[in-house]
N, CA and C of each residue as an Amber inpcrd file, in Angstrom:
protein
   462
 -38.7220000 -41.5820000 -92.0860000 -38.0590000 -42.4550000 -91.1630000
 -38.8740000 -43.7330000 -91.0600000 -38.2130000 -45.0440000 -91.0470000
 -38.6620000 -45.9800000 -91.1800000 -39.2520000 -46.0830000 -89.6010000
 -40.3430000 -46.6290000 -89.9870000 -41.3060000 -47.3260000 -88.0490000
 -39.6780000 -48.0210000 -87.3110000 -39.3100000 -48.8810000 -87.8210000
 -38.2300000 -49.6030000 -86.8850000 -37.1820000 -48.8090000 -86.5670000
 -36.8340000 -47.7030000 -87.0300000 -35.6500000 -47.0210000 -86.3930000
 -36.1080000 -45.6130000 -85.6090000 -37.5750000 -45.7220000 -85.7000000
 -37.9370000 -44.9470000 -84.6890000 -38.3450000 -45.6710000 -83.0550000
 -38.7030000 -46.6960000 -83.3550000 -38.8360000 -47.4980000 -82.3550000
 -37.7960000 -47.9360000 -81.3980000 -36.3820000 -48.0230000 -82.3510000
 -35.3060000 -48.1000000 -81.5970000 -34.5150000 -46.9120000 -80.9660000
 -35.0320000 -46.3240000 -81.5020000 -34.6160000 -44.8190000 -80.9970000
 -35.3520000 -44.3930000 -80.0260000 -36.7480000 -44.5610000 -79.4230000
 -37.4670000 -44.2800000 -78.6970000 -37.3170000 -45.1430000 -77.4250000
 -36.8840000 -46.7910000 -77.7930000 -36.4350000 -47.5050000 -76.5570000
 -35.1640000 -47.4950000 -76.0360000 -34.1690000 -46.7810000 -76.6680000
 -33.2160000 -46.1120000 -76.3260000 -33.1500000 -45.2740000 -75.5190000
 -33.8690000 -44.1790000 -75.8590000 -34.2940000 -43.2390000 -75.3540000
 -35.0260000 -43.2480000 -73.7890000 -35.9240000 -44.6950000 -73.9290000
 -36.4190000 -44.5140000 -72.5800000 -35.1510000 -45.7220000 -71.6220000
 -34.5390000 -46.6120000 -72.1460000 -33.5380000 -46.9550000 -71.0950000
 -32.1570000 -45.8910000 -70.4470000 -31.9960000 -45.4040000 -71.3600000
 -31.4230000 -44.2120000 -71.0140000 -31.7920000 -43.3860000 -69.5410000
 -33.2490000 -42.7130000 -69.8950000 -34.1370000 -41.9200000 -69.0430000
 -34.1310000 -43.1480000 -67.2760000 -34.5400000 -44.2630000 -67.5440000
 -34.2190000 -45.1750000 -66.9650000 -33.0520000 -45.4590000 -65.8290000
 -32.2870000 -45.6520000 -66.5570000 -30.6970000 -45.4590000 -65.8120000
 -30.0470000 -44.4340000 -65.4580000 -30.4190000 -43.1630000 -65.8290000
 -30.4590000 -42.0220000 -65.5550000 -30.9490000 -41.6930000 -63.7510000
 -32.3780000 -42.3090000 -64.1510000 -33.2030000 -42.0550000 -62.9150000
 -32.9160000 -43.0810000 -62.1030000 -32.5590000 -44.5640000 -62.2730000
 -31.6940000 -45.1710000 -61.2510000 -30.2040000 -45.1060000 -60.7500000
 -29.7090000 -44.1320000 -61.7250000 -28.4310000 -43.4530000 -60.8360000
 -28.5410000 -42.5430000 -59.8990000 -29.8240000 -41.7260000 -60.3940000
 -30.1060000 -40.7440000 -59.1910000 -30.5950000 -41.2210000 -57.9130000
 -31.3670000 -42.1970000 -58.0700000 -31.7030000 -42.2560000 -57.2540000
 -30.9450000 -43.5350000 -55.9650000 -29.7420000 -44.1910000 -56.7510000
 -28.8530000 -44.5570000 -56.0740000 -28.1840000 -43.5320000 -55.4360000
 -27.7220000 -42.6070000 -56.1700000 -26.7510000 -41.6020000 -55.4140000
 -27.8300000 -40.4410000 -54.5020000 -29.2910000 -40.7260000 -54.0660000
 -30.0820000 -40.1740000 -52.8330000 -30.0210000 -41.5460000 -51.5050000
 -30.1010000 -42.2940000 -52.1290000 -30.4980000 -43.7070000 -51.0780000
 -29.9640000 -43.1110000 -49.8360000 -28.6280000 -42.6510000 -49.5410000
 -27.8390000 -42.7220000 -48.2710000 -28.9810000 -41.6000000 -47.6410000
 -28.9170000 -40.3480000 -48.2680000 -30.0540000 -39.0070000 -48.2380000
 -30.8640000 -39.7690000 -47.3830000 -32.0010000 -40.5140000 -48.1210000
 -32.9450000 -40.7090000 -48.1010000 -33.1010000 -41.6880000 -46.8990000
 -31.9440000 -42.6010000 -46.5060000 -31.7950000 -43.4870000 -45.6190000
 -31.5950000 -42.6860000 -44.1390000 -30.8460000 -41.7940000 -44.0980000
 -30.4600000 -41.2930000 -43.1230000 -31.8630000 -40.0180000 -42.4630000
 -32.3860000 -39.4090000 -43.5480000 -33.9530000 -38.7540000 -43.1910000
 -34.8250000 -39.8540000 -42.5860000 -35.0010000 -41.0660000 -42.9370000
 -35.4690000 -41.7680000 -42.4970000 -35.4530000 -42.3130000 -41.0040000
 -34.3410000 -42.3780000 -40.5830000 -32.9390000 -42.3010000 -39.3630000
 -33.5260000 -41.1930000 -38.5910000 -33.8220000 -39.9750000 -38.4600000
 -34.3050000 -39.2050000 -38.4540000 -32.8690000 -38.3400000 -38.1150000
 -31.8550000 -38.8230000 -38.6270000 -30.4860000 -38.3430000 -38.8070000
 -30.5910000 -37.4150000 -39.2350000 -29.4940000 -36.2830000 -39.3000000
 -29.3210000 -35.3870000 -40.4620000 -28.3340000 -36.2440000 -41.4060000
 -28.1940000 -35.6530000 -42.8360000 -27.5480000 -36.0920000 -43.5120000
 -26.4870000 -34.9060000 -43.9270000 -25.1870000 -35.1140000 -42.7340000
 -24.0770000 -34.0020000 -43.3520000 -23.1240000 -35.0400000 -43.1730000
 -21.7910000 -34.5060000 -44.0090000 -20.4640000 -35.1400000 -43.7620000
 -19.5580000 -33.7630000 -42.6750000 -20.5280000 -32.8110000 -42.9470000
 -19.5530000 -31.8890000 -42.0520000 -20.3820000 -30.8190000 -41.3350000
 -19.9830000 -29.5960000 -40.5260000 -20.5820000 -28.7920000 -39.9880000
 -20.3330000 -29.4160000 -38.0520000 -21.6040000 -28.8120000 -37.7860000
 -21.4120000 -28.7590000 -36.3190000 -22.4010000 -30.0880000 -36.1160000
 -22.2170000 -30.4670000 -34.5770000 -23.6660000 -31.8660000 -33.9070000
 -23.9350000 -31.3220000 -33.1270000 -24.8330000 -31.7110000 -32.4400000
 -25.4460000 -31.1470000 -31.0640000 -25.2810000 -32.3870000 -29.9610000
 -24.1070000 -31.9040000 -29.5490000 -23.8520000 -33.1950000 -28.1610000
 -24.4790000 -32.9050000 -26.6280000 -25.1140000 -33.9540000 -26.2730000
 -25.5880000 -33.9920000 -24.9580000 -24.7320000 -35.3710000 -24.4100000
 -23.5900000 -35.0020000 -24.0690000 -23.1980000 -36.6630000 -23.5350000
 -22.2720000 -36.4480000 -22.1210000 -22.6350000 -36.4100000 -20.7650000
 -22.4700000 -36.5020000 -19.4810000 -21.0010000 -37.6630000 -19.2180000
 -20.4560000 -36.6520000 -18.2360000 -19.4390000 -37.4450000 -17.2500000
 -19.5270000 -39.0970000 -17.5740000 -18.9160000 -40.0490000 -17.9410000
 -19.1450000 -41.5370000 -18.0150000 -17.7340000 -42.3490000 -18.8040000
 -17.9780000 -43.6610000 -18.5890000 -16.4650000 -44.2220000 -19.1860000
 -16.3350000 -43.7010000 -20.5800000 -14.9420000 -43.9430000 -20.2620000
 -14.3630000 -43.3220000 -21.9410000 -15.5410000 -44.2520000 -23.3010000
 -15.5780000 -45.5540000 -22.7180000 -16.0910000 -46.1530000 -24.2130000
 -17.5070000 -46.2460000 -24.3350000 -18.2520000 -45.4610000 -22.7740000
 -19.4850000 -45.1910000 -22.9860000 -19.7330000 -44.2530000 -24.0140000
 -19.1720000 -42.8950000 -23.6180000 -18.9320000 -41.8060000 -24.3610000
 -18.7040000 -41.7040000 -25.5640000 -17.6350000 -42.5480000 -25.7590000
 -17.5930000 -42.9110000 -27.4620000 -18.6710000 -43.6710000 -28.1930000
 -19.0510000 -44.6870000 -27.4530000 -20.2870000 -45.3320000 -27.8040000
 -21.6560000 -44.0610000 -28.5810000 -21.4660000 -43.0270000 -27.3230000
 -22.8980000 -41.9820000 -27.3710000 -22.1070000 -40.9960000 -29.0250000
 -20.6780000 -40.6830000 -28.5930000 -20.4920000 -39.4300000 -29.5570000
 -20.4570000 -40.5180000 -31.5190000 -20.2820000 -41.5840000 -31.1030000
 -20.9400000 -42.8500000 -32.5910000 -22.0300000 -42.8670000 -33.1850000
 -22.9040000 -42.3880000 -32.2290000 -24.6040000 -42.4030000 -32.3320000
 -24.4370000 -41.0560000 -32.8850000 -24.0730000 -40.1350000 -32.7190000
 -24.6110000 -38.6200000 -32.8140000 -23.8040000 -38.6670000 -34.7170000
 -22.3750000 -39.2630000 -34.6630000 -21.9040000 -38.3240000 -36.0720000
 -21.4430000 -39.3980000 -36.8670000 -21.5070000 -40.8320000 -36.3820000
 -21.7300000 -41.6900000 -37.3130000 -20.2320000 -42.3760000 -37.4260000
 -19.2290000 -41.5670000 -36.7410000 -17.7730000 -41.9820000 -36.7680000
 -17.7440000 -43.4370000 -36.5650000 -16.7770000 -43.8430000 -37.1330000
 -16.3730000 -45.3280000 -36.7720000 -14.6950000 -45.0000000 -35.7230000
 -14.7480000 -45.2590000 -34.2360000 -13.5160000 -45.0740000 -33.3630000
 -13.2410000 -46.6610000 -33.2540000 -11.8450000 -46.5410000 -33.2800000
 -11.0890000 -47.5290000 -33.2440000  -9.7750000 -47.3710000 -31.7790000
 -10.5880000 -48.4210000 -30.5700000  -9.4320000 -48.2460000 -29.1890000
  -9.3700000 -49.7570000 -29.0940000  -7.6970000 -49.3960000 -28.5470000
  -7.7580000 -50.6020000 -28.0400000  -7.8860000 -51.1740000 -26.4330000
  -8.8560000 -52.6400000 -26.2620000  -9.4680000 -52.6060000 -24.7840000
  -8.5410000 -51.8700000 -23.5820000  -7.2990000 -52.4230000 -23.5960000
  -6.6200000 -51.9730000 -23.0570000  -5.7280000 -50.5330000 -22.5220000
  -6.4720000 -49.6270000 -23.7730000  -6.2330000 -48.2120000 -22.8290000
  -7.8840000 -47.4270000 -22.7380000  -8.6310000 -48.8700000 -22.6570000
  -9.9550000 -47.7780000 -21.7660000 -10.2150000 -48.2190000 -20.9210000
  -9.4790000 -49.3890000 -20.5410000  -9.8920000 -49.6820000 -19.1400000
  -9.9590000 -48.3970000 -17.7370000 -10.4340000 -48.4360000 -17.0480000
 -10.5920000 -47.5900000 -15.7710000 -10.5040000 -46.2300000 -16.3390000
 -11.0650000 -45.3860000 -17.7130000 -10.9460000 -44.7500000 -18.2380000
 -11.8050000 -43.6660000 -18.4230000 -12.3690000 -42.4660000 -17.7100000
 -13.3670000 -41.6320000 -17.6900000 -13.1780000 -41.1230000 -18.6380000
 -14.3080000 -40.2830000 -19.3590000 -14.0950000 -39.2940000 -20.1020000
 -15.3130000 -38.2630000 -19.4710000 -15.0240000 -36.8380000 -19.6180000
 -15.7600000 -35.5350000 -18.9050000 -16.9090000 -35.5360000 -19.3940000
 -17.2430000 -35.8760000 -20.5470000 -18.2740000 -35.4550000 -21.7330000
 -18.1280000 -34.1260000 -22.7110000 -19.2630000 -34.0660000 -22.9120000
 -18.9730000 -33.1260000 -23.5670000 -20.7630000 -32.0680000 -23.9320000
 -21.1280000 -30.9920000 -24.2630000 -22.1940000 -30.5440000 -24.4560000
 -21.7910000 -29.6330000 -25.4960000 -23.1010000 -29.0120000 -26.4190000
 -22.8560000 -27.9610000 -27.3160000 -22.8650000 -28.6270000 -28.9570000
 -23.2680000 -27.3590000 -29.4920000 -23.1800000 -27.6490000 -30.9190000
 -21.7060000 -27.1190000 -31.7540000 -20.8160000 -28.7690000 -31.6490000
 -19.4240000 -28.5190000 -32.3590000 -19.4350000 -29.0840000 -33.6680000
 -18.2730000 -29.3850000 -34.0610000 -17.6560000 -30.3290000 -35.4860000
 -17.2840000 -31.2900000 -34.2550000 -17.0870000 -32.5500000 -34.9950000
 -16.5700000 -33.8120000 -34.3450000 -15.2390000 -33.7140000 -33.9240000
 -14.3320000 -33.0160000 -34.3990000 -12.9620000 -33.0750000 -34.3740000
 -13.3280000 -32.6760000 -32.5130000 -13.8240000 -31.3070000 -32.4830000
 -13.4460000 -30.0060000 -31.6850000 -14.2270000 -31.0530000 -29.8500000
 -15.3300000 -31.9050000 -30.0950000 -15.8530000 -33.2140000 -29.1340000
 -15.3250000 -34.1270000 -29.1890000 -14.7270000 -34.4270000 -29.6660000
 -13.9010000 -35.6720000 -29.4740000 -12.6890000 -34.8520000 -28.6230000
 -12.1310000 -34.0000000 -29.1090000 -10.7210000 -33.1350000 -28.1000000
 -11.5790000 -32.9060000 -26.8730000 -12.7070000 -32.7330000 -26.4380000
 -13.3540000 -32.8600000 -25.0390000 -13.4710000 -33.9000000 -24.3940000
 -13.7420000 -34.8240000 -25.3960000 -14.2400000 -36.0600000 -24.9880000
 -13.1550000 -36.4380000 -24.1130000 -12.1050000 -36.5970000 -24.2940000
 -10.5360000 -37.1110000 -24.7480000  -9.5020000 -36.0900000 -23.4580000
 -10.1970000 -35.0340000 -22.9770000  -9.5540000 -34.3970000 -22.1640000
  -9.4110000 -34.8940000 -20.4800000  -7.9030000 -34.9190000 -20.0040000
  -7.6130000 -35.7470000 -19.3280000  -7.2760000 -37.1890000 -18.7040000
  -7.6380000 -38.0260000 -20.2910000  -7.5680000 -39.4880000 -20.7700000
  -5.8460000 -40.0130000 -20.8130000  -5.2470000 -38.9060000 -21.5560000
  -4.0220000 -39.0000000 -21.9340000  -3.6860000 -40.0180000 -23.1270000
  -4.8720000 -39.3920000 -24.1160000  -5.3390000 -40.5230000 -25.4070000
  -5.3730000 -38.9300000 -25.5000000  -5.0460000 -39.6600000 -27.3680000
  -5.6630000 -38.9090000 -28.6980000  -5.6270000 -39.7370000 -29.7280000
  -6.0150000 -38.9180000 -30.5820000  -6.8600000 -39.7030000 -31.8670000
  -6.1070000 -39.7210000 -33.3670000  -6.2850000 -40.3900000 -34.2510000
  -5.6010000 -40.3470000 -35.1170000  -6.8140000 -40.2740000 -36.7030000
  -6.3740000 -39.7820000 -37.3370000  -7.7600000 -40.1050000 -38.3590000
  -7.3370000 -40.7090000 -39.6980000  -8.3090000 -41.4080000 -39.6890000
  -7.6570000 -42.7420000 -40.7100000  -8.6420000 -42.0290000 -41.9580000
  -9.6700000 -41.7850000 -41.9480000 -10.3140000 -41.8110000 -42.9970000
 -11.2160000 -40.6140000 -43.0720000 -12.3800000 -39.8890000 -43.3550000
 -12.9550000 -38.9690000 -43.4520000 -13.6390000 -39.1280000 -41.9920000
 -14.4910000 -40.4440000 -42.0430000 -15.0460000 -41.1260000 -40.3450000
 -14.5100000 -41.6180000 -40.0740000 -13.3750000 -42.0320000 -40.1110000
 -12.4730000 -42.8680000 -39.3110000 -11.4370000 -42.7710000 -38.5780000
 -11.4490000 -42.8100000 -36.7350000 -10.4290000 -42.4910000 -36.1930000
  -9.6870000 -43.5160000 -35.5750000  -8.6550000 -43.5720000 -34.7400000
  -8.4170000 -44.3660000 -34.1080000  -7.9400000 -43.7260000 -32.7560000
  -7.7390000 -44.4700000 -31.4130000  -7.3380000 -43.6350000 -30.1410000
  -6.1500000 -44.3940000 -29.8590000  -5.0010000 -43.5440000 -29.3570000
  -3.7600000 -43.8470000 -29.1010000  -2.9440000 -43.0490000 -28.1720000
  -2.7550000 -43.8570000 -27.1760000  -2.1180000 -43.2890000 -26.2490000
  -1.0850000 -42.1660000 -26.5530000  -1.3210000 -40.8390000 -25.8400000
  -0.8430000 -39.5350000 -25.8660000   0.9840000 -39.8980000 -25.6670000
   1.6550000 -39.1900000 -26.7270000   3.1700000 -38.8310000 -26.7330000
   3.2140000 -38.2810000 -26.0820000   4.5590000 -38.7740000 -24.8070000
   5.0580000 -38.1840000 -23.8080000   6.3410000 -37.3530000 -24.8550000
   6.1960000 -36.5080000 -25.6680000   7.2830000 -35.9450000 -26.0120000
   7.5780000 -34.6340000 -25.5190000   8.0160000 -33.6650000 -25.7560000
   8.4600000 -32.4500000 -25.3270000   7.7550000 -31.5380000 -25.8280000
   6.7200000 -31.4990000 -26.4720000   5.7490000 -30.6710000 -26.5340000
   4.6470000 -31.1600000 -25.4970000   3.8970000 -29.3050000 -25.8120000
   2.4080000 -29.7150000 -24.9270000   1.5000000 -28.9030000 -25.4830000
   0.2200000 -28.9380000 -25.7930000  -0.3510000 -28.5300000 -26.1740000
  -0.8630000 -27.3630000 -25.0620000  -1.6170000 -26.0490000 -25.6680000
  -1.7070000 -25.1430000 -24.5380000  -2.5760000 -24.7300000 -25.2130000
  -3.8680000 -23.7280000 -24.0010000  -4.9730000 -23.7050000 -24.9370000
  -4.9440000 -22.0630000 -25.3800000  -5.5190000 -21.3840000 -26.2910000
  -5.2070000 -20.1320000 -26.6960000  -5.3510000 -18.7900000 -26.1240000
  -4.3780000 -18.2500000 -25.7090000  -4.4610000 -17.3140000 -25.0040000
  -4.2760000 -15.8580000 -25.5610000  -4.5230000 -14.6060000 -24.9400000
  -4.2640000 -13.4520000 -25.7520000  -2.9490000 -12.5060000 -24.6250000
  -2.2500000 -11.9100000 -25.6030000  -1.0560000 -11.3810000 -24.7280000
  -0.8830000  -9.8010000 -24.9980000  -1.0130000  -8.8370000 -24.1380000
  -1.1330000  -7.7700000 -24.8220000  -0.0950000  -6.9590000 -23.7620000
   0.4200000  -5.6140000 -24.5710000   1.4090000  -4.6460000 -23.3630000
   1.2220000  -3.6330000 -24.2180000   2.0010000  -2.4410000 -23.2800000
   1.7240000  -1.1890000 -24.2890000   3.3990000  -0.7410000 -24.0500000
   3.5080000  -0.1170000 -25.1510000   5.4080000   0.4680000 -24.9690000
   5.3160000   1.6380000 -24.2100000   6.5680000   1.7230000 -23.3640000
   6.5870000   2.5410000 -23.1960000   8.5180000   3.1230000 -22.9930000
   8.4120000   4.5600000 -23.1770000   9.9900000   4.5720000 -22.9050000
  10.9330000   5.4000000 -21.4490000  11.3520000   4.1450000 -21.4600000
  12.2630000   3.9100000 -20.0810000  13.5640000   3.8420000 -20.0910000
  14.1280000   5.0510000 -19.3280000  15.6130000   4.0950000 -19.1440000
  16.1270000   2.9950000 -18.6360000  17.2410000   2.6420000 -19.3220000
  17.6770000   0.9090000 -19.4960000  18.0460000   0.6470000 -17.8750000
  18.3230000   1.8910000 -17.4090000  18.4670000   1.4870000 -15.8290000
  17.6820000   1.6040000 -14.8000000  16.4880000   1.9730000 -15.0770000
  15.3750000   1.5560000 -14.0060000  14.5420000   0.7320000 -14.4120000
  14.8500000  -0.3490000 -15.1260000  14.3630000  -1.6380000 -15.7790000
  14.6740000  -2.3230000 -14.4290000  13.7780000  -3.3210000 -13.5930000
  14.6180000  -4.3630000 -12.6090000  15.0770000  -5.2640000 -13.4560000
  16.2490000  -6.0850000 -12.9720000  16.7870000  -7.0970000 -13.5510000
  16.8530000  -8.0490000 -13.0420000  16.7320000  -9.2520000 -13.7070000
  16.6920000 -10.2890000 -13.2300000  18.0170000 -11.3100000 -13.3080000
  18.5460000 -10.8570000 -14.3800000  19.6110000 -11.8030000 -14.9060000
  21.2430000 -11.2740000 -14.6130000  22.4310000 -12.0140000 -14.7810000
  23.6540000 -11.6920000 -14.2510000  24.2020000 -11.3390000 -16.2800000
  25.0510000 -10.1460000 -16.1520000  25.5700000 -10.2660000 -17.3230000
  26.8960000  -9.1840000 -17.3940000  27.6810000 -10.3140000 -17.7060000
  29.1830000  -9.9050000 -17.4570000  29.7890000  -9.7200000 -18.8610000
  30.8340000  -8.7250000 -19.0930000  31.3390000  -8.6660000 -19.8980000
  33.0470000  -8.9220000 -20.0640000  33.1050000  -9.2020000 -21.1410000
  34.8580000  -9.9040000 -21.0710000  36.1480000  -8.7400000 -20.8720000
C-alpha cells in the first residue's frame, strides 16, 4: 500500500471518529445541561410537587419550574383565579388536573410540553371521579321488590 493512501485512509478514519463523537455528544448536551440544572432529565414518569394554595398563574408559574412545560392562558381567564395546589409525586398530566380543580379551566395539549388553558365546556357531560359499585344477587319475588315506578298495561 502506497504511504498516500494510507494516510488518507487514516484521516478519514479519524474525521469520521470525530463527528461521530460530536454527534454524541450533541445528542448528551440537553443530558448534560439539565444535570447541571440540577434538574432531572426525563420527558416522562412522575415530579415531586410541593406547590400551596395561590393564584392560578402563580401555580403555574411553580408547576413550569418543576416539569419544564411551556402553559399557554389567556390574561383574561386568570384573573381573580385560585388554584388549590397541589403535593405528591405525579406525571404532569395527573397536577395539572389538581392544579386546575375548581378553576373551571382545562387544558389542551399542543405538543409533548405544550399545553394550553381554556375555559371548561359547559356541555352535558361531567366528569366524575372513580368510584367502585358492588351488590350481591339475590332471589326474590318480583312482588316484594318496593316499587317505585307506575306501569300500566294496554
Amino acid at each position: 500500500m502506497s504511504p498516500r493512501l494510507s494516510r488518507q485512509s487514516s484521516s478519514t478514519s479519524g474525521m469520521l471518529s470525530l463527528l461521530t463523537a460530536a454527534i454524541l455528544m450533541a445528542g448528551s448536551a440537553p443530558l448534560m445541561a439539565a444535570a447541571a440544572d440540577g434538574q432531572p432529565a426525563r420527558n416522562m414518569g412522575d415530579y415531586s410537587f410541593a406547590i400551596p394554595q395561590q393564584s392560578l398563574v402563580s401555580a403555574l408559574n411553580a408547576f413550569t419550574a418543576v416539569t419544564g412545560w411551556q402553559v399557554g392562558l389567556p390574561a383574561e381567564l386568570a384573573q381573580g383565579v385560585a388554584s388549590p395546589g397541589v403535593r405528591g409525586s405525579l406525571p404532569p398530566e395527573k397536577a395539572l388536573d389538581r392544579l386546575l380543580v375548581g378553576t373551571n379551566l382545562s387544558y389542551r395539549k399542543l405538543g409533548d410540553n405544550n399545553i394550553v388553558l381554556e375555559k371548561r365546556s359547559t356541555g352535558s357531560a361531567i366528569n366524575l371521579q372513580q368510584m367502585t359499585i358492588s351488590a350481591t344477587r339475590q332471589e326474590q319475588s318480583v312482588e316484594s321488590v318496593p316499587g317505585t315506578g307506575h306501569c300500566s298495561h294496554p
